[in-house]
N, C-alpha and C positions, 0 to 999 in steps of 0.2 A: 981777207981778214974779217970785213963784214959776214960774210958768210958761217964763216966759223963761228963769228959772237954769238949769231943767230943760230947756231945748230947745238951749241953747251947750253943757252936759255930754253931751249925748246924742250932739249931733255931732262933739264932741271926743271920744268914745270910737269912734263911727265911723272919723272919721279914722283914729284911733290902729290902728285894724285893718286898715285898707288901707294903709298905708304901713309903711316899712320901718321898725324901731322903733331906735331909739339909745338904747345902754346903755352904763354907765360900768367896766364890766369889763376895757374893752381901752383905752389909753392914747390920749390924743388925736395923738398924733404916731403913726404905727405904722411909718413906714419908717423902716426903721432900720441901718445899715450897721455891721457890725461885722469882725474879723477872723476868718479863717473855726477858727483855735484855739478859739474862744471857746464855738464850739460842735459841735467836736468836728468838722473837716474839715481839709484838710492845705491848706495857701497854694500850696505846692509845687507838688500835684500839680493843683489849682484851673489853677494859670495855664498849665498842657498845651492849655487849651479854647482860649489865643488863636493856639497852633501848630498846632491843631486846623483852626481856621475857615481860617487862612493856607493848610495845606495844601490844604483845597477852592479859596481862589480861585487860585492860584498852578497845579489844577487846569482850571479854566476852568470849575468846577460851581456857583459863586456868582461873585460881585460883592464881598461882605461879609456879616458877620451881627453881629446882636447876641446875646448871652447874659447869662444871669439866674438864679442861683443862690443860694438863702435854706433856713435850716434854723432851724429854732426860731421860725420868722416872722422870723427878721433875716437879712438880705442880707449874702454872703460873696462874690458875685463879679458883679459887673456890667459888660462891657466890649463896647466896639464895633470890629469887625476892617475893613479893607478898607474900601468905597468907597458911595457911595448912589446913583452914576450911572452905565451903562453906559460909558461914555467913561473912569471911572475916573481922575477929575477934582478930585470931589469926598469926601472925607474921611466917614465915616461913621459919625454920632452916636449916643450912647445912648437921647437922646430923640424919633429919626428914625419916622417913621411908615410900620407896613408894611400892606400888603391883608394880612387877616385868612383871607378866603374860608370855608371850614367850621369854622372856630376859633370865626364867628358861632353856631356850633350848640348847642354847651354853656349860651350866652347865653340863647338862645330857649328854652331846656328847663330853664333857671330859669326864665323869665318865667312858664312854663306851671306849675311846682312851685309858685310865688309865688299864683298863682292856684288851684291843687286846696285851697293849707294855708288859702286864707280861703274852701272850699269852694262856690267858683263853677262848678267842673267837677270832673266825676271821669274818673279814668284808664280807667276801662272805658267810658266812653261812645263812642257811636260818634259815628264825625266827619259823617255827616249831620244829627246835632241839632244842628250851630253851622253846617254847609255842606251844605242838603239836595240838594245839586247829586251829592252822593258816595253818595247812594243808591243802592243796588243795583246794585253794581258788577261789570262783567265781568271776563274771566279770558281772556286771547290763548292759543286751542288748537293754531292753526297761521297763519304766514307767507307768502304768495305772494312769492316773492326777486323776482319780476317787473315786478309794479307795488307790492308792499307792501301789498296788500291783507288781512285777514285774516278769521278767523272764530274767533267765541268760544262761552264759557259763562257764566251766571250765575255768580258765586262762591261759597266754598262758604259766607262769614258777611258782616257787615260790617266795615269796617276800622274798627278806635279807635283813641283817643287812645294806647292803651300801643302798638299796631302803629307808630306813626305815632315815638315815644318812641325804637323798639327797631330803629325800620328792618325791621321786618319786614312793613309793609305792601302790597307788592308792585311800589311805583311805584319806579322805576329812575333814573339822567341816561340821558336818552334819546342826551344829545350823547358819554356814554362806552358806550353800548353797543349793540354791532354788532347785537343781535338785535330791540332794541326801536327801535334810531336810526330806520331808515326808517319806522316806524309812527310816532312819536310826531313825526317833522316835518311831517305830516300836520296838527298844531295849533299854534294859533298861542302858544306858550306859552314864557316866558320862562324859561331855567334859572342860576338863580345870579344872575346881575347887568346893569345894563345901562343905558346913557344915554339910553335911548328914554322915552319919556313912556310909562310901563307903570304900573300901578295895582296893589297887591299883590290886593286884590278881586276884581279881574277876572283875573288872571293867574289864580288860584285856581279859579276857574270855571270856566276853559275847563282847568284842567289836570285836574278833576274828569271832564272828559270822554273821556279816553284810559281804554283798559284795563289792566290788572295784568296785570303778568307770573308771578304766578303767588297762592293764596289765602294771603289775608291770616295770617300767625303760621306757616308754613309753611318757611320761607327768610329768611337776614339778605340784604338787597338795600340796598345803599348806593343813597340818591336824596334827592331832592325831597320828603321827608316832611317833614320839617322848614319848612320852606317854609311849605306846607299849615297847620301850628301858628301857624308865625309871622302865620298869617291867623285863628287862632283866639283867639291872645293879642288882637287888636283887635276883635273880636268879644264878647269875652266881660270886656273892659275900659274896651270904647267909646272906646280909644286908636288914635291910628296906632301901628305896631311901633315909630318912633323916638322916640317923645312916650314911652309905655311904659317903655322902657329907659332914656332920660334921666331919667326921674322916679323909676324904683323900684330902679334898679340903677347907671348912672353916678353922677347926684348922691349916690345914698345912701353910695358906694365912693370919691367923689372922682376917679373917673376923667376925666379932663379934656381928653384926646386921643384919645377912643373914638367914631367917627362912623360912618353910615351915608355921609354925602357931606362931605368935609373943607371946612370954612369957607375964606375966600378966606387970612386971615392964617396960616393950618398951609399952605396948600399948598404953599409950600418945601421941607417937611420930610417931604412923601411921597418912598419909595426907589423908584426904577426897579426895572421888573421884566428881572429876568435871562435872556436865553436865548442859547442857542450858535449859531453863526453859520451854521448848516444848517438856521436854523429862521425862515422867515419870521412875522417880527412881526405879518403879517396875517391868520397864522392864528391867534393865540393867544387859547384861546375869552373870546370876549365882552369883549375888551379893546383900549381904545383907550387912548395915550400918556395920557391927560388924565383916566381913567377913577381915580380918584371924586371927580375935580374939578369937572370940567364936563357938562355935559347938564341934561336935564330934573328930574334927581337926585325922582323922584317911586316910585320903587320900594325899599322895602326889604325887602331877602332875608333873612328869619328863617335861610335856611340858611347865607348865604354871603357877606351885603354888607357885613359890618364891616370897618375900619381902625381898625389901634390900637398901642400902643408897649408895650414888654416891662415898663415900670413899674405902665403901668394893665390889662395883664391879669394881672402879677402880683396886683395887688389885688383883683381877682376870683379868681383863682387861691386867693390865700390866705385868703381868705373861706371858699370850699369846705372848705380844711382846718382852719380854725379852726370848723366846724360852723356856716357859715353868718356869722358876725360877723366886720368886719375894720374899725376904726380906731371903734367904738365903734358903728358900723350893723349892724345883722342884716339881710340878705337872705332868708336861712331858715332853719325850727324844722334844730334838730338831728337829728330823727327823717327829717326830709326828703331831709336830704345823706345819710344812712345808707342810704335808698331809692335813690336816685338814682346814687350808687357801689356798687351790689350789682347781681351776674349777673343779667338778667331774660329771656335768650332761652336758658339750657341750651349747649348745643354747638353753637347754628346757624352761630354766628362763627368761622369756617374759620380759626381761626388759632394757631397751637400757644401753648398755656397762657392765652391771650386771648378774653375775650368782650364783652359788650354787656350796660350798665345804660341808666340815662336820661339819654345827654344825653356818656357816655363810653365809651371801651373800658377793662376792666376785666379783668385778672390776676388767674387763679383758679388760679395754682400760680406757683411763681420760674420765672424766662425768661430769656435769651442778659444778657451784656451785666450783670448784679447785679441784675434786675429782679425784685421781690420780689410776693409776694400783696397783692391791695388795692392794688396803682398801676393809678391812671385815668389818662385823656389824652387827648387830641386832636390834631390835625393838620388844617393847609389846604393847598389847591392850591399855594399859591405858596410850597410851603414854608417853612411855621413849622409848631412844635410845643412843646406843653408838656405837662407831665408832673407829676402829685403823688401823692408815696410817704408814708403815712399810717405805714407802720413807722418809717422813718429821720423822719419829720418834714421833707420836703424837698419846696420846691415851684423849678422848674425850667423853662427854657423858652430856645427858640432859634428867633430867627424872620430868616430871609432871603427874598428874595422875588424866585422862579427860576419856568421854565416847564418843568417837569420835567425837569431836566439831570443826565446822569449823577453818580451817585455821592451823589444825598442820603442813602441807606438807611446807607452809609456812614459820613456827616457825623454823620448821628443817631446808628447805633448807638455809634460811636467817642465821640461827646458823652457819651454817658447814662453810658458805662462809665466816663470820665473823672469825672465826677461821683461815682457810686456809690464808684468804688476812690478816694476823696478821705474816704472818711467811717471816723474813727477809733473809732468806740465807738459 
């Protein structure tokens, strides 16, 4: 009987280490909707964001958006402007569901944090100990513009996990760039997302077999790294990626509209994607009307294939700023989120005042628009983005979902500032 006490303790403390731990620190209710006075932001100046959003569609640069605006963890402005269907028919919800696209990435690089802190991996490992297909990897020297052929070198290390973290591992979207696109169509390899009966396993293998654009930790190269992870979180968890996330990060957050492929009863509630009328719908990469309704729904893109609503990645969102706990769940240690929102590639990130930690871009001086030190963020293809400022206590997000139409840089910067010039103290 002794024996047995000791073998249900043993794996109740197991458990208790791979899952996400629930403490009684944070209220069980945690959304919480308050006036934006209460914590120091102006009502006034808050609701400029719905003539905000109006100006872009009344533009022709959206359809609609929704926005999401919380300081102290409680919500001061949540509203939905304009429309969820091209035809501009239908009315457009708070709780409406957008394609997420690279907003997935943030996700997946907690998945991978969740797994270094119960030290299954570490960040300097190289990515051929989980995928030895990524061994010794080449380096493209030159281009043939003619047939695309090319010739390489060895590289000058391996690529890791933190390359892979940081974007700075050399692999590219082969679909947004003109110098690697004709080589990398060469393989059969899936970028981002897609209806086909695609396996993220295989996907990953064969994407192991193209070469880098240049050595690894060298250059921030926005791509497909992320991806790559997303094949190591199952690897190294013995989960698929959405089995993973359902278990250690949706259920744990309460996120309940957060999918790789939307159940048949949300699929109402997906918003059409937006594009201007010079833009044929059939080119729009890797999207069909139906897409992430229907198909074979058997790939998930650690980089790129989530949908989700501005309430359940708020709760992720405010996770992060609450150092990891939000409605009494921890996703991760403190010291974690502290790594994960700190500069890790110096000045490779070409972009003034801005760089790259794990998993966000990261302000390492004030920027345009109120943008202070220490705000992360992210952004997807289909235009959303969110944003969390650790000075003011503000976490923030706007998500519509366009096919690059003039004037998002716009919508955003005009957003963030309206926001910022809202906060009194």
């Amino acid at each position: 009987m002794t024996r047995l006490i000791l073998i249900i303790l043993l794996a109740a403390i197991i458990q208790a280490c791979q899952s996400p731990s629930k403490e009684n620190n944070v209220g069980e209710n945690a959304i919480e909707y308050v006036a934006p006075e209460e914590v120091g932001m102006i009502s006034d100046s808050l609701q400029l964001i719905k003539k905000h959003i109006q100006w872009a569609i009344d533009s022709q640069f959206i359809e609609g958006g929704v926005a999401l605006v919380a300081r102290n963890g409680k919500i001061v402005f949540h509203e939905a402007v304009g429309y969820s269907n091209r035809e501009k028919t239908e009315p457009l919800k708070k709780d409406d569901i957008f394609r997420m696209a690279s907003m997935t990435k943030p996700i997946t690089t907690t998945a991978v944090m969740q797994l270094y802190e119960q030290g299954k991996l570490n960040i300097d490992d190289p990515i051929s100990k989980y995928i030895p297909e990524f061994a010794h990897p080449n380096v493209i020297l030159e281009i043939n513009k003619e047939d695309s052929s090319y010739t390489s070198r060895p590289a000058a290390r391996e690529i890791t996990l933190h390359h892979l973290l940081t974007h700075t591992s050399g692999i590219p979207y082969g679909v947004f760039d003109p110098v690697a696109g004709p080589v990398y169509a060469k393989f059969d390899v899936t970028e981002g997302w897609t209806k086909d009966s695609v396996v993220l396993e295989n996907n990953i293998r064969e994407m192991a077999k193209r070469p880098l654009m240049h050595d690894p930790g060298v250059k921030f190269t926005y791509g497909t790294s992320i991806d790559v992870l997303g094949r190591v979180v199952e690897i190294v968890s013995g989960m698929p990626l959405d089995e993973y996330f359902r278990k250690n990060i949706f259920e744990p957050l309460n996120m309940k509209d957060t999918y790789f492929y939307l159940p048949e009863s949300k699929s109402n509630r997906l918003v059409d994607v937006w594009f201007t009328s010079d833009i044929d719908s059939a080119t729009m990469v890797g999207l069909g009307p139906d897409y992430p309704i229907a198909g074979a729904k058997t790939y998930f893109a650690g980089g790129a294939g989530l949908s989700s609503t501005t309430l359940d990645y708020f709760r992720f969102a405010q996770s992060l700023l609450n150092d990891g706990i939000f409605d009494g769940s921890r996703i991760l240690q403190e010291k974690t989120v502290e790594l994960m929102t700190r500069n890790h590639i110096d000045t490779l990130y070409v972009h003034e005042n801005e760089q790259f930690g794990y998993g966000f871009s990261v302000y390492t001086s004030n920027g345009n628009f109120g943008r202070r030190v220490g705000r992360y963020s992210w952004g997807g293809y289909w235009q959303t983005i969110f944003w969390v400022d650790p000075e003011r206590d503000i976490v923030a997000m706007l998500f519509t979902n366009a096919q690059h139409t003039p004037g998002w840089n716009q919508l955003l910067d005009g957003f963030e500032g309206i926001v910022n010039n809202a906060v009194i103290d």
